[in-house]
PyMOL CGO cylinders between C-alpha atoms (Angstrom):
from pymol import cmd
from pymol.cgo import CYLINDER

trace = [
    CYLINDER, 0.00, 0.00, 0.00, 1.27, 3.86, -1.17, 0.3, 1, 1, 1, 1, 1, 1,
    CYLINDER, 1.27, 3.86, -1.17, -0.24, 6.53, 1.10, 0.3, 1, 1, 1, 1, 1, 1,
    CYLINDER, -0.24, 6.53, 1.10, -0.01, 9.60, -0.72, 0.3, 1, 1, 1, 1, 1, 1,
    CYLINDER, -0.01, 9.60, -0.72, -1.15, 13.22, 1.21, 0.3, 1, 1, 1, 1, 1, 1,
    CYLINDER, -1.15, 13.22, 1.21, -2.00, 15.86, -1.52, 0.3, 1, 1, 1, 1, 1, 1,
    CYLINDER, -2.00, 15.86, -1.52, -2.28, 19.40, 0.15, 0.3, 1, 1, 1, 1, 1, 1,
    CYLINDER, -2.28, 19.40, 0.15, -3.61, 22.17, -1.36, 0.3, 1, 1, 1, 1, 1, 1,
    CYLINDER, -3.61, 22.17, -1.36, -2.15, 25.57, -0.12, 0.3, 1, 1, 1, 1, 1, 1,
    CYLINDER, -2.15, 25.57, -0.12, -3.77, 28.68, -0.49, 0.3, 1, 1, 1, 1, 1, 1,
    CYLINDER, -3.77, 28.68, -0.49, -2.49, 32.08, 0.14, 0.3, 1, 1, 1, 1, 1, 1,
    CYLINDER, -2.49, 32.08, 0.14, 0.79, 30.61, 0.95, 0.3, 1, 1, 1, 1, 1, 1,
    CYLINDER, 0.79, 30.61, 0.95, 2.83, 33.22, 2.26, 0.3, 1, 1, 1, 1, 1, 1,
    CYLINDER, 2.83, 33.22, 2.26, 0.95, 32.96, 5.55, 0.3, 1, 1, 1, 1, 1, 1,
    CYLINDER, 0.95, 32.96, 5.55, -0.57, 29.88, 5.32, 0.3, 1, 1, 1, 1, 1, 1,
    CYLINDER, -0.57, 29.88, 5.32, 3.19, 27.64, 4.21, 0.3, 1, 1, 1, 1, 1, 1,
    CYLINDER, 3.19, 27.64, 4.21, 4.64, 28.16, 7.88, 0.3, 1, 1, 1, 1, 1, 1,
    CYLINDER, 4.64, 28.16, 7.88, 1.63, 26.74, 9.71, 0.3, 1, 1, 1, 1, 1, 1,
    CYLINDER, 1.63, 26.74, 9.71, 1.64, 24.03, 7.22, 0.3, 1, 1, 1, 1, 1, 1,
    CYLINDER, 1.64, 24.03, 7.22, 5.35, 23.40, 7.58, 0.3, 1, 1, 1, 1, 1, 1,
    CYLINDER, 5.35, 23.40, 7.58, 5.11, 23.41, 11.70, 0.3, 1, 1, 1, 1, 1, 1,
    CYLINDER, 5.11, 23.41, 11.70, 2.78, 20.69, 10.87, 0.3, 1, 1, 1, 1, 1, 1,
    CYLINDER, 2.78, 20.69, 10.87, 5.10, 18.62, 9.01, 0.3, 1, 1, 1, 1, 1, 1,
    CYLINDER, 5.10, 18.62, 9.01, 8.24, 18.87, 10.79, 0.3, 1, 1, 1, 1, 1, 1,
    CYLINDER, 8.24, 18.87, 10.79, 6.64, 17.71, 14.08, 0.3, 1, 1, 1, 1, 1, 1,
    CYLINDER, 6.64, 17.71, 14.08, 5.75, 14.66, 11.78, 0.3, 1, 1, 1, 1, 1, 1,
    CYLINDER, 5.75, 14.66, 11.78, 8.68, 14.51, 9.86, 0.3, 1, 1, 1, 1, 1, 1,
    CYLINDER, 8.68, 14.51, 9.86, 9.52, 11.10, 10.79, 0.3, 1, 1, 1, 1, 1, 1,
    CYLINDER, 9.52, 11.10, 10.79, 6.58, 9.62, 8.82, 0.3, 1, 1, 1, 1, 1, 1,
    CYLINDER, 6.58, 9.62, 8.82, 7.25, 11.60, 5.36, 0.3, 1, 1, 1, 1, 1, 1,
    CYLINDER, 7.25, 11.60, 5.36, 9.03, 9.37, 3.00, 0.3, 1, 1, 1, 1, 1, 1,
    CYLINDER, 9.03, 9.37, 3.00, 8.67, 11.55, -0.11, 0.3, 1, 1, 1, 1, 1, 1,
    CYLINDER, 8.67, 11.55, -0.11, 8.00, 15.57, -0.17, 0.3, 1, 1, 1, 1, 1, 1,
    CYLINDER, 8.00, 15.57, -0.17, 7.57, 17.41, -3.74, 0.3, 1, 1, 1, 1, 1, 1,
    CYLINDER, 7.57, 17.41, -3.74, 6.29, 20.63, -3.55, 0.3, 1, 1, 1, 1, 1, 1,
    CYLINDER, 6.29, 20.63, -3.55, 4.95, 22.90, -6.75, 0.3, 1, 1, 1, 1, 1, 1,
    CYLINDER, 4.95, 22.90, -6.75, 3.79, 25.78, -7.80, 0.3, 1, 1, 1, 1, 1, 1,
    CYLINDER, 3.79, 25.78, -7.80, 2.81, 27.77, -10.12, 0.3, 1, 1, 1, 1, 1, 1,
    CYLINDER, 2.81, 27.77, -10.12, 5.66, 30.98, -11.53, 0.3, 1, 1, 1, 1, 1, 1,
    CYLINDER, 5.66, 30.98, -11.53, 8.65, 31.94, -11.13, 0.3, 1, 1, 1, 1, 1, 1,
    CYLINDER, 8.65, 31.94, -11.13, 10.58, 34.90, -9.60, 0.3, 1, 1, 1, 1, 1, 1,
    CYLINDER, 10.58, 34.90, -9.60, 7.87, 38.34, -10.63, 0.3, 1, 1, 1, 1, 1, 1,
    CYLINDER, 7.87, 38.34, -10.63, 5.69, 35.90, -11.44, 0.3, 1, 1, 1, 1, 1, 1,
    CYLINDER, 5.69, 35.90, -11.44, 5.29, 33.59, -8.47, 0.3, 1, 1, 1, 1, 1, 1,
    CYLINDER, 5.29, 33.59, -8.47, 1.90, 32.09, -7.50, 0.3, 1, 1, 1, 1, 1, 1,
    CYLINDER, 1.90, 32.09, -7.50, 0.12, 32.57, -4.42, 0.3, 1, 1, 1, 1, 1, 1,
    CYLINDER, 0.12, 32.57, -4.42, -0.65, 28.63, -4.49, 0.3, 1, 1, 1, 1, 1, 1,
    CYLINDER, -0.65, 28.63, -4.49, 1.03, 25.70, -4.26, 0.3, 1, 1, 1, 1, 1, 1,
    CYLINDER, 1.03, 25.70, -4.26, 0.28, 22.48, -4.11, 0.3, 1, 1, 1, 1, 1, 1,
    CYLINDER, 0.28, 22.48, -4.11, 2.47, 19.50, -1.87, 0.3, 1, 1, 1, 1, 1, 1,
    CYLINDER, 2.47, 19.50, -1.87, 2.46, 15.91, -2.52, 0.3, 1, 1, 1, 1, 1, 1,
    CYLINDER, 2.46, 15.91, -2.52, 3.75, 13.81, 0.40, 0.3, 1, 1, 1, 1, 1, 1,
    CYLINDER, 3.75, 13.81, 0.40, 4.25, 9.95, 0.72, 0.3, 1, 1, 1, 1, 1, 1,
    CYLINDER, 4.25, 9.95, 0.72, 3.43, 8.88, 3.93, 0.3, 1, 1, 1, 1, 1, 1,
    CYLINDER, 3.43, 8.88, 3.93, 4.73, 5.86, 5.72, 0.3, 1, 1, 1, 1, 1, 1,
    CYLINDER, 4.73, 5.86, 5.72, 3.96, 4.94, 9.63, 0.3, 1, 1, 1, 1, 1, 1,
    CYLINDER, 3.96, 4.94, 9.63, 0.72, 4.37, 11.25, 0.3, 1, 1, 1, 1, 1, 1,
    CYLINDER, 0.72, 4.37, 11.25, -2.33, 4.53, 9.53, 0.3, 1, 1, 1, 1, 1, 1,
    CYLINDER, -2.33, 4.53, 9.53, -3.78, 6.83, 12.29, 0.3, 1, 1, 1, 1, 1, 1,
    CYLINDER, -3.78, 6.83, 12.29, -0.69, 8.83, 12.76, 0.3, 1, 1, 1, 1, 1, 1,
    CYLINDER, -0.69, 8.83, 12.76, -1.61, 9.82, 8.72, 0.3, 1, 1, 1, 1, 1, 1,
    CYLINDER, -1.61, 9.82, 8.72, -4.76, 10.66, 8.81, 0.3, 1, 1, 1, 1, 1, 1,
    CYLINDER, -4.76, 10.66, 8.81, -3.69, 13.22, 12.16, 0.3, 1, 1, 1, 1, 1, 1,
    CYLINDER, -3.69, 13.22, 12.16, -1.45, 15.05, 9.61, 0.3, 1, 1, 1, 1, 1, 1,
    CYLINDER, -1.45, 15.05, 9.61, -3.91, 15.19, 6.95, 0.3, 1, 1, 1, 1, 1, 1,
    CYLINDER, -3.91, 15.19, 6.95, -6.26, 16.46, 9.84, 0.3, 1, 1, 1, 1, 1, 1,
    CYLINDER, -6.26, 16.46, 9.84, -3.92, 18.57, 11.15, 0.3, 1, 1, 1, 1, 1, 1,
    CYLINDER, -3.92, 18.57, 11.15, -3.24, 19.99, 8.29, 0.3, 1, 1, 1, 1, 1, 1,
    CYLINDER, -3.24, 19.99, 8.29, -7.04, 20.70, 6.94, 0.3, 1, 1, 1, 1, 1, 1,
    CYLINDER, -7.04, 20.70, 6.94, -7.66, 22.61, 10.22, 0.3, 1, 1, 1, 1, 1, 1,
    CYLINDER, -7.66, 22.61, 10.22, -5.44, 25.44, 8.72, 0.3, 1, 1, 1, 1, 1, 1,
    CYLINDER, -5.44, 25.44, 8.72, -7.13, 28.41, 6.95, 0.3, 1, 1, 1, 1, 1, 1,
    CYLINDER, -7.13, 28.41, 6.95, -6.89, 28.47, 3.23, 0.3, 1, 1, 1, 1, 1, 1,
    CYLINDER, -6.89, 28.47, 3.23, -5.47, 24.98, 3.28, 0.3, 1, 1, 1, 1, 1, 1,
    CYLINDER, -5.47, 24.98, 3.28, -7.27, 21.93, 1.87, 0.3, 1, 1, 1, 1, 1, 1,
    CYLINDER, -7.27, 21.93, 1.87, -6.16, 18.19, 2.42, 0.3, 1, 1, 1, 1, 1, 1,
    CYLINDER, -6.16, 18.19, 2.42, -6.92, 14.56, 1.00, 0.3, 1, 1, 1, 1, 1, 1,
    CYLINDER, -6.92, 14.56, 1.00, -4.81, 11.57, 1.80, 0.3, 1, 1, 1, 1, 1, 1,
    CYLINDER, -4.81, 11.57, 1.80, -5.18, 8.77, -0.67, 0.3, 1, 1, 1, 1, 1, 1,
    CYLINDER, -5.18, 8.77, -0.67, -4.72, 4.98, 0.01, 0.3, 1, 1, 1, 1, 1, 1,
    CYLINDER, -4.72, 4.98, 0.01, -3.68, 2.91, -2.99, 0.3, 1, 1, 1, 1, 1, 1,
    CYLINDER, -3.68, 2.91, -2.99, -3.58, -0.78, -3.08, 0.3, 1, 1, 1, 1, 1, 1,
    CYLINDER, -3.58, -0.78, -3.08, -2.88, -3.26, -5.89, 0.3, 1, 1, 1, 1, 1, 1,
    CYLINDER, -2.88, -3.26, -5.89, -5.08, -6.50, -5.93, 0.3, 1, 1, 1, 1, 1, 1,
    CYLINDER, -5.08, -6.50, -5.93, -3.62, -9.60, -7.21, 0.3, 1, 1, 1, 1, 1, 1,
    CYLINDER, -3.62, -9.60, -7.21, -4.11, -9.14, -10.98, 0.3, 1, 1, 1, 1, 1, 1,
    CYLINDER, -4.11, -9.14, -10.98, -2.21, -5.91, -10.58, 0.3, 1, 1, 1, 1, 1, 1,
    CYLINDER, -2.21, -5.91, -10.58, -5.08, -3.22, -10.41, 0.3, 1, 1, 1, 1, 1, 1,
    CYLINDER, -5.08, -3.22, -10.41, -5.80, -0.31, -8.04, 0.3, 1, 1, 1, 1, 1, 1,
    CYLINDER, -5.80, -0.31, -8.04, -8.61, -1.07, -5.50, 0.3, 1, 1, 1, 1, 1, 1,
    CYLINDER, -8.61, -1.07, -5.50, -10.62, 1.83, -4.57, 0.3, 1, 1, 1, 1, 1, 1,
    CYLINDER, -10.62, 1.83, -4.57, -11.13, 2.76, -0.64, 0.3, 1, 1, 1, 1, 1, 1,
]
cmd.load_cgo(trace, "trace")
């Protein structure tokens, strides 16, 4: 199983340090961290949007993704994928 945390960041020059509190305190259970958004330099977007893979408890996961959702302008899903036998994604 892949747990993947997609987090949505509005307004994220006051919004990106709450979130980032947030994920060092549960740094321990972030495998993966890629972070995007949209512009460059004059240009630079007031979005962004982080994908995290998750390892750890299942229930220390969905805290961060809680955690996380309780911030202002900041919106959170955490996805669970699974492969059956035959090789295809199950749905949750």
């Amino acid at each position: 199983m892949k747990t993947i945390l997609l987090i949505l960041i509005g307004n994220r020059k006051e919004s990106a340090v709450r979130v980032q509190q947030v994920l060092t305190a549960w740094g321990c259970n972030i495998k993966t961290r890629l972070g995007i958004h949209d512009g460059v330099l004059e240009n630079c977007s007031d979005t962004g949007l982080l994908i995290l893979e998750l390892v750890g408890k299942v229930e220390d996961n969905r805290e961060i993704a809680r955690k996380v959702s309780l911030i202002k302008g900041v919106s959170s899903q955490l996805v669970e994928l699974n492969l059956d036998k035959e090789g295809e994604s199950q749905p949750l």
